[in-house]
C-alpha positions in Angstrom: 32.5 22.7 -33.9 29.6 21.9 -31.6 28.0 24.4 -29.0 25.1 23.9 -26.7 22.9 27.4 -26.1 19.6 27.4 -24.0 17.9 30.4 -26.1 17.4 31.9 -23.1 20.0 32.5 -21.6 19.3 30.9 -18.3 21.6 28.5 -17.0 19.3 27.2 -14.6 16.8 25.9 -17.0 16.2 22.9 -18.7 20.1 23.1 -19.8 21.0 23.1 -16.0 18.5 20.7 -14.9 20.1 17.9 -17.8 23.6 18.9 -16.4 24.8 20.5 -19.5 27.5 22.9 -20.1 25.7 26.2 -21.2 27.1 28.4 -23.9 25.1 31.8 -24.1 27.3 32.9 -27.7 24.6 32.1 -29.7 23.8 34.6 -32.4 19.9 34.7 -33.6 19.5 35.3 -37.0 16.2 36.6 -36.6 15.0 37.9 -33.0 11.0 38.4 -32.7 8.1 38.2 -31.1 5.0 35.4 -30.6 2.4 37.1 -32.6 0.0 34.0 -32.6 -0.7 30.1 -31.7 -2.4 27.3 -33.6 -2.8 24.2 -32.7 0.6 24.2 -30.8 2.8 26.3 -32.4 3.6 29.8 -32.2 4.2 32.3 -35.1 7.1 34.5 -34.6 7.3 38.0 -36.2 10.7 38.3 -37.1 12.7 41.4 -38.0 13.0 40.0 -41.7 9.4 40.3 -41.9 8.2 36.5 -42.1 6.8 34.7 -39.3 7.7 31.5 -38.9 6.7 28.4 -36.6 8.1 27.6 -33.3 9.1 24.5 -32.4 9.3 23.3 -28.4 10.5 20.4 -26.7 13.7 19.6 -24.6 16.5 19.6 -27.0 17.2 20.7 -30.6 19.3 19.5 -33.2 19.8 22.8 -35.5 21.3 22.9 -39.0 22.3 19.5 -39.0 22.1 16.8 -41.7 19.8 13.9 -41.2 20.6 10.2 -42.4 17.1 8.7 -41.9 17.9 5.4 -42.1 14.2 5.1 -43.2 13.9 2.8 -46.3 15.6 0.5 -48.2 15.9 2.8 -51.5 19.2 3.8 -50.7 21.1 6.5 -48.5 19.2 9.9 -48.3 20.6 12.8 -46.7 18.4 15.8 -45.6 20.5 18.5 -45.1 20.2 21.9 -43.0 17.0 20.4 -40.8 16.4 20.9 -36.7 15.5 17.9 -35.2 13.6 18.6 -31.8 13.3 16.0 -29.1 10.9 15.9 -26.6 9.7 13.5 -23.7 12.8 11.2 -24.8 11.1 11.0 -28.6 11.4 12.8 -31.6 9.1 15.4 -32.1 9.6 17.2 -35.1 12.1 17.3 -38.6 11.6 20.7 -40.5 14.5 22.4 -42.4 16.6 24.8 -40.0 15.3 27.8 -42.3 11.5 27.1 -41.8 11.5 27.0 -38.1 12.7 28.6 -35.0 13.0 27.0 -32.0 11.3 27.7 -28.8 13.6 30.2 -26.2 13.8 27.4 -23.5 14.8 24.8 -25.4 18.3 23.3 -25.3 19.8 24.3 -28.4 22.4 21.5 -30.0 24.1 24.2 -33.5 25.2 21.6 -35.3 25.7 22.8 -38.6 27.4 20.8 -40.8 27.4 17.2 -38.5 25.8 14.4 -39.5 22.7 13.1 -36.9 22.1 9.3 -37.3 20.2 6.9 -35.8 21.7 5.2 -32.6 23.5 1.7 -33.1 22.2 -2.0 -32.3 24.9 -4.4 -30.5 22.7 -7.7 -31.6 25.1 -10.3 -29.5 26.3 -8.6 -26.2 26.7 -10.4 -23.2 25.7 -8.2 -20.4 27.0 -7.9 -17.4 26.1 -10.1 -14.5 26.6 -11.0 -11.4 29.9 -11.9 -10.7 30.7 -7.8 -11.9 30.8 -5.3 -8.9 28.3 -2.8 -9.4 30.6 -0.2 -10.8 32.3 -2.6 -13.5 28.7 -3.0 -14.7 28.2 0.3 -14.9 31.5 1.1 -17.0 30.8 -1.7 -19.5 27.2 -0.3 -20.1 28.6 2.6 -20.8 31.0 1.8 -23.0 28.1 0.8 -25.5 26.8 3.9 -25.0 29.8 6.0 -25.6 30.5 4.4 -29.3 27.0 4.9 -30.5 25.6 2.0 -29.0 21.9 2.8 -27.8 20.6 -0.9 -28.0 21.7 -4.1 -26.8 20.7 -7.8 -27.5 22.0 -9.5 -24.6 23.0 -13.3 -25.4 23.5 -14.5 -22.0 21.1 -13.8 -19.6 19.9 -13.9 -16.3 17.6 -12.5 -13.6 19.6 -9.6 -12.4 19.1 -7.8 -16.0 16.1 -7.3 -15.7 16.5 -4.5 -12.7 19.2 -3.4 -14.8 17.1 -3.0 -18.0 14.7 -0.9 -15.7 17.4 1.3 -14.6 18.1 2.2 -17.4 14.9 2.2 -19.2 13.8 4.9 -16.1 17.1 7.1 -17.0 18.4 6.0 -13.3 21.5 4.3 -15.1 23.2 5.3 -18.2 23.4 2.6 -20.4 21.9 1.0 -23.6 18.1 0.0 -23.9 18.5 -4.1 -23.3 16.7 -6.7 -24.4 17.3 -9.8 -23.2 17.6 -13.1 -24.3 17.8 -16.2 -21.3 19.9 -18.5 -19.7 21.9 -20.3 -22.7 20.0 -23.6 -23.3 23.2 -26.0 -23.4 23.9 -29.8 -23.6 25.1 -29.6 -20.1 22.6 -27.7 -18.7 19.5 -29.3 -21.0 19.5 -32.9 -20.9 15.6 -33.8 -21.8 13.3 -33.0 -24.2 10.7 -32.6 -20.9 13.7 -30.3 -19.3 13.7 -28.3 -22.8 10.4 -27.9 -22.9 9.8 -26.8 -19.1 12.6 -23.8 -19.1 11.0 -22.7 -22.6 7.8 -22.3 -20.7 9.5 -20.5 -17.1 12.0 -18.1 -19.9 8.5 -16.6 -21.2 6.6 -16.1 -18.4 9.7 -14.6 -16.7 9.9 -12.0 -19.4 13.0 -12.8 -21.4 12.9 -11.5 -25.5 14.6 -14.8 -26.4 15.4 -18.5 -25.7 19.3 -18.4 -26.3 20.1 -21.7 -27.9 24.1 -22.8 -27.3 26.1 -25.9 -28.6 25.6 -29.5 -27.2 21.7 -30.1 -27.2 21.1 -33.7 -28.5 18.7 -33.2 -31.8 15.5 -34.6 -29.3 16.1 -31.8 -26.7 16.3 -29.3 -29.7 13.2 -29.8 -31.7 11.2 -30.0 -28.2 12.4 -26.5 -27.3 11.8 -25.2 -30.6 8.3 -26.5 -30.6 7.6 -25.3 -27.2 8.9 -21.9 -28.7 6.7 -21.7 -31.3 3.9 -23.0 -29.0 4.3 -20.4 -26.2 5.4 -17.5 -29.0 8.7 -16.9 -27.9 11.9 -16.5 -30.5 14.7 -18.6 -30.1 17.8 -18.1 -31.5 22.4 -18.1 -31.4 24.8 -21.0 -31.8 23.7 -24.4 -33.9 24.7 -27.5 -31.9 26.5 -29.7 -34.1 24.5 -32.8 -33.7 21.4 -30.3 -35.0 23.4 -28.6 -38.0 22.4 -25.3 -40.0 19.5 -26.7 -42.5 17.6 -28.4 -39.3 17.8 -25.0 -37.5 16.9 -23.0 -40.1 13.8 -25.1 -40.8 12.7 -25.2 -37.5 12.2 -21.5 -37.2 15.5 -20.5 -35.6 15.4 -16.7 -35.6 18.9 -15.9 -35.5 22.2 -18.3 -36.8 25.3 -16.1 -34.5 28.9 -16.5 -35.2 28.0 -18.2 -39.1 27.6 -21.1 -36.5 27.6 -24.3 -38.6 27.6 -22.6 -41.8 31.2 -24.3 -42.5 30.1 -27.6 -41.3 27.3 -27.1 -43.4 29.6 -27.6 -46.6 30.2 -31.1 -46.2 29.1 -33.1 -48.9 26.1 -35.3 -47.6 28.2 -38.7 -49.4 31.2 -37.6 -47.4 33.1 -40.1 -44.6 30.9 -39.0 -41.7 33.1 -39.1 -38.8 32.6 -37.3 -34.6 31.0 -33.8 -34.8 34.7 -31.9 -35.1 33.6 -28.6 -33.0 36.4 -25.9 -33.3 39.4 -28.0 -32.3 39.0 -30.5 -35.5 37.6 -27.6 -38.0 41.0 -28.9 -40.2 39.7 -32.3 -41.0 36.4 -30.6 -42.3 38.3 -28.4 -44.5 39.6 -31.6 -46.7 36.1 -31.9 -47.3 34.1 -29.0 -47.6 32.6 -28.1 -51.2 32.0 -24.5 -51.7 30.0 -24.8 -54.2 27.6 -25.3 -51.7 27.9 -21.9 -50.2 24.8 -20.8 -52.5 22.5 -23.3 -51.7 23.2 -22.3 -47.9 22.4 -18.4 -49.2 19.3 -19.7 -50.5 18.1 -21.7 -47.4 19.0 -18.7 -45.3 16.6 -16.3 -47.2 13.5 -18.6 -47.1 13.6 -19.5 -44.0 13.7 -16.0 -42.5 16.3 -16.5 -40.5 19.1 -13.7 -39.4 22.7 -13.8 -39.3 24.8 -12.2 -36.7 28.5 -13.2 -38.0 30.5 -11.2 -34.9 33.3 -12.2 -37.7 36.3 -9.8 -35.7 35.7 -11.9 -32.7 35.9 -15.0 -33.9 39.3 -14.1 -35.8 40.7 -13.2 -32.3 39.6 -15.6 -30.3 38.9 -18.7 -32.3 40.9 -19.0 -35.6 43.3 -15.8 -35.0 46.8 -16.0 -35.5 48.2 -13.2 -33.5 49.4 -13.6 -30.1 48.0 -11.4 -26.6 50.7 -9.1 -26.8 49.9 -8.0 -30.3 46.3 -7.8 -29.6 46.5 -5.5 -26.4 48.7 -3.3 -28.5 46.6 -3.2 -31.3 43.5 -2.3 -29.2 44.1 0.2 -26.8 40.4 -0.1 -25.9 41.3 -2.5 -23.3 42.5 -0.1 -20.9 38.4 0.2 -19.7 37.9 -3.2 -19.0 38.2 -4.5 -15.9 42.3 -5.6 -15.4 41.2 -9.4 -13.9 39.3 -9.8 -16.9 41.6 -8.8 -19.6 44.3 -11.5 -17.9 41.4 -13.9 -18.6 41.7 -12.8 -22.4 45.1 -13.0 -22.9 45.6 -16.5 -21.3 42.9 -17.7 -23.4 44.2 -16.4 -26.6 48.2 -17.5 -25.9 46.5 -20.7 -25.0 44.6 -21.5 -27.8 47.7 -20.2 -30.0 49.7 -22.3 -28.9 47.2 -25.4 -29.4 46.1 -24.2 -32.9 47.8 -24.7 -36.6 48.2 -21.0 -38.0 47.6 -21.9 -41.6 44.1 -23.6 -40.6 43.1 -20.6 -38.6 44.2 -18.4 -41.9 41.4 -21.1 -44.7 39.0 -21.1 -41.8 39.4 -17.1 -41.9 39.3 -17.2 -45.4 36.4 -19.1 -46.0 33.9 -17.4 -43.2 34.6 -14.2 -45.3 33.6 -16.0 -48.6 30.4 -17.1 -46.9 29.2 -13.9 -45.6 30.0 -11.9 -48.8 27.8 -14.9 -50.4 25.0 -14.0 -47.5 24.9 -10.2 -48.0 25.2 -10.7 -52.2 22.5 -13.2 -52.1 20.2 -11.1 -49.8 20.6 -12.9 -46.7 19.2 -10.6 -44.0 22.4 -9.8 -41.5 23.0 -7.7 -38.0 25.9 -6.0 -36.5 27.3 -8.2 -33.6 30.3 -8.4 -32.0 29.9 -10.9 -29.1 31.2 -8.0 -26.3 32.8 -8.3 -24.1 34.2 -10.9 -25.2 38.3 -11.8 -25.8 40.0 -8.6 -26.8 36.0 -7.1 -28.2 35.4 -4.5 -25.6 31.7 -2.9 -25.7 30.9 -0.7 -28.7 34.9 -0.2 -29.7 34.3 -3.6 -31.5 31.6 -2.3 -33.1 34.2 0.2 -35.2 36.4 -2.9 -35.8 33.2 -5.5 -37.4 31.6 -2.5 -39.4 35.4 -1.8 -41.4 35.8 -5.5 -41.8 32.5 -5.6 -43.3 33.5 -2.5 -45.5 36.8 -4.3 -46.5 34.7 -7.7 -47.8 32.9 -5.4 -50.1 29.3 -3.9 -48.6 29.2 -0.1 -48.5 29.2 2.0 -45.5 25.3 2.6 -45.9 24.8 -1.6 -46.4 26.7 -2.0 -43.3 25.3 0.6 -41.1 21.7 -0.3 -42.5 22.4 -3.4 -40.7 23.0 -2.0 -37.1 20.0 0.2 -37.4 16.4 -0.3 -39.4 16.9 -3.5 -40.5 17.4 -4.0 -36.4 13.5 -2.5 -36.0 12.8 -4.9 -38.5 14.2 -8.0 -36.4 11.9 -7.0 -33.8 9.0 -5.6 -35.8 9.2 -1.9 -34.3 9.7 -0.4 -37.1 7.7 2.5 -36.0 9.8 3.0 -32.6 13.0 2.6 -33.6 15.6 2.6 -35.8 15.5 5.6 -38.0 15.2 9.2 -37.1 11.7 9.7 -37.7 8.9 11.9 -36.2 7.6 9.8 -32.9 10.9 7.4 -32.7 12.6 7.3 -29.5 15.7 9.7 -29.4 18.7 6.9 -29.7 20.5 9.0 -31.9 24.2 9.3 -32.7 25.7 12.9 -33.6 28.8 12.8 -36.2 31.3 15.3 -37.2 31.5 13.8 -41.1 29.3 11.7 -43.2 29.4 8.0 -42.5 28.0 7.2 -45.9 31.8 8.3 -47.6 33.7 6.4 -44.9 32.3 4.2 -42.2 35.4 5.2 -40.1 33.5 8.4 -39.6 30.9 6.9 -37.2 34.0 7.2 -34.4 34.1 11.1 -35.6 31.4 11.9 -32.4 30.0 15.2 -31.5 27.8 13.5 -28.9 25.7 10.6 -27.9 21.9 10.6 -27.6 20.2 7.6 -25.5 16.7 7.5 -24.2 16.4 11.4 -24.6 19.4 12.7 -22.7 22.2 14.3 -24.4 25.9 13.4 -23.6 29.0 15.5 -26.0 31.8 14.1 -26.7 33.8 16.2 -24.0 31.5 14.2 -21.6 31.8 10.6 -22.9 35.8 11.2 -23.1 36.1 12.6 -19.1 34.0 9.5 -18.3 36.0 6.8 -20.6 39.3 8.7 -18.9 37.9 8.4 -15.1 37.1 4.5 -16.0 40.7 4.3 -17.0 42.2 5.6 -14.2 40.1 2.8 -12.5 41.4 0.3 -13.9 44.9 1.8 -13.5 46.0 2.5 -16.8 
């Protein structure tokens, strides 16, 4: 069981000033004096007789075990260590037994949890502006309270970019956002000059990303690829159909979302070629498809760099699911934070599409998604946690739980999986050094666990506390907050 002690004593110190809840129980194993400083650290002249090094900052993790997340030689637990945070970054990792932490400092005893780094939504759509201020501040913090401490956002617009300050500046609690633009649609993108021009205005305005969506004519596409590549801005999300997957992936797309095309991808190139299907006629492709393919697609993938974001749960809901809005709200109690108007808007879109769809399609469609991503991730295809939130019935970091099992189920292992939500993230966007692992210097996203999420991923909902941008939230925290947005919402 988790306890939170200020070694001094003082509830009105850096414990009080973060709004904690101050135990004073602690017992010290070893009470001393400072006998000397080098270069920063103290020496403490402990009754035992040894002196050992003090460590200061704002808050420690002590006796705790470390999943590093650092390397790709497999999972690596460091057990018994103190893990000090200061000025919202990671200051120091030493086993619990070598240091002793300074008196002011915000004590997290945390023996026998499991300290990981934070999670990476990499296709969220953030709120906008049609979202009163306080429903955008519930479904930010809904990331947050699941382990969520970084968002991709797939659908963006000018308001997020105060709201990425807020919360960068700890004035809002939320996830740290980057933000991809305005999708880049055949309805919205018409010209390869109109392509072109919005490429140009989505860098200078700041956006991490030039969100590419279904409909652009194959003229409109390579123009804003090359205007990407000209300007040095990523592009990246759905395939339109008149593009397909092998002319995305060559042109430097930097993420496929949603295996977007990958299925369409199958078709022999002798086959009758008839209209682009889109969702609605994915049967008639079926008849056709040759999965033999599947590895040639693996292969493509891997040279051209590109990565996957499958958000695989959400598209079995709300595109080729065969269970009905009343099963899904009662299979995901999650719901009960969302905004009520919205969740309507999810159940008559899933009845809806029911009722138009052929259940034993949905189920080979289903079926064959799964066989393409095991093919990815056993052919080395680089992959990212997604979930496409909030989205129909995939609320804000609860989805998260829900993609990393179903990835379990198809065969990775809970390190392959979580792997994928944390460094490989840095490495998407080359910060390797700043985030992604819990690392001396990294920014203090971090996720505090009851049990080890390398035996069973279902442990990564077992919480003791949220960490995002340097401030500390326990569970008992996050749960009187996701029970006060309930009772918002009425439920």
């Amino acid at each position: 069981m988790l306890s939170i002690v200020n070694r001094n004593g003082d509830p009105g110190g850096r414990a009080g000033e973060r709004g904690h809840n101050v135990s004073m129980t602690r017992p010290r194993w070893c009470h001393g004096r400072v006998v000397g400083v080098a270069l920063g650290v103290c020496l403490v002249a402990t009754a035992c007789g040894d002196s050992l090094p003090v460590v200061d900052g704002d808050v420690a993790f002590v006796g705790v075990n470390v999943l590093p997340m650092r390397g790709p030689s497999g999972p690596v637990v460091l057990e018994n260590q103190t893990v000090v945070v200061a000025n919202r970054r990671i200051a120091s990792i030493n086993p619990a037994d070598t240091v002793e932490v300074a008196d002011d400092v915000v004590v997290i005893e945390a023996e026998g949890s499991y300290l990981m780094p934070g999670l990476a939504e990499m296709h969220g759509h953030l709120p906008g502006r049609p979202l009163l201020p306080l429903d955008r501040k519930n479904l930010l913090f809904l990331y947050v309270a699941n382990g969520v401490t970084t968002v991709r956002g797939m659908q963006g617009n000018r308001s997020q970019f105060t709201t990425r300050d807020q919360i960068a500046r700890g004035e809002t609690i939320g996830p740290r956002l980057f933000i991809g633009s305005t999708s880049m649609s055949g309805a919205s993108v018409t010209t390869p000059e109109q392509g072109a021009q919005l490429v140009r205005e989505y860098h200078q305005s700041g956006y991490d990303l030039v969100k590419i969506h279904e409909g652009l004519t194959l003229d409109v596409f390579d123009a804003v690829a090359a205007t990407a590549h000209e300007v040095g801005i990523p592009f990246g999300g759905h395939v339109p159909d008149e593009v397909g997957l092998l002319r995305a992936l060559e042109a430097g797309q930097v993420s496929i979302d949603h295996l977007d095309n990958y299925v369409e991808a199958l078709v022999p190139d002798d086959a009758p070629q008839g209209d682009t299907p889109g969702v609605a006629g994915i049967g008639a492709v079926l008849e056709v498809v040759d999965e033999t393919r599947i590895s040639e697609l693996v292969q493509a993938t891997r040279a051209s760099g590109a990565w996957v974001v499958p958000t695989m749960v959400l598209w079995e809901t709300a595109v080729y699911g065969n269970q009905s809005a009343a099963q899904l709200r009662a299979e995901r109690p999650e719901v009960r934070y969302i905004p009520p108007e919205m969740v309507e808007q999810w159940e008559r879109a899933v009845d809806e599409r029911l009722a138009a769809s052929d259940q034993a399609t949905n189920r080979r469609v289903s079926d064959l998604r799964r066989s393409i991503l095991t093919a990815l991730h056993e052919g080395g295809a680089p992959l990212l946690l997604g979930t496409d939130s909030p989205q129909i019935f995939s609320v804000p970091g609860f989805a998260m739980h829900r993609e990393m099992a179903l990835w379990v189920e198809l065969g990775m292992s809970p390190y392959e999986v979580l792997e994928t939500g944390t460094r490989r993230v840095a490495e998407y966007f080359e910060a390797t050094d700043d985030f992604g692992s819990v690392a001396v210097g990294h920014r203090a996203d971090l996720l505090l666990l009851n049990a080890n999420p390398i035996e069973d991923i279902a442990n990564v909902s077992s919480r003791g506390g949220v960490m995002v941008n340097g401030r500390w939230l326990p569970e008992a925290q996050i749960q009187e907050r996701l029970a006060a947005i309930a009772t918002t919402y009425g439920n």
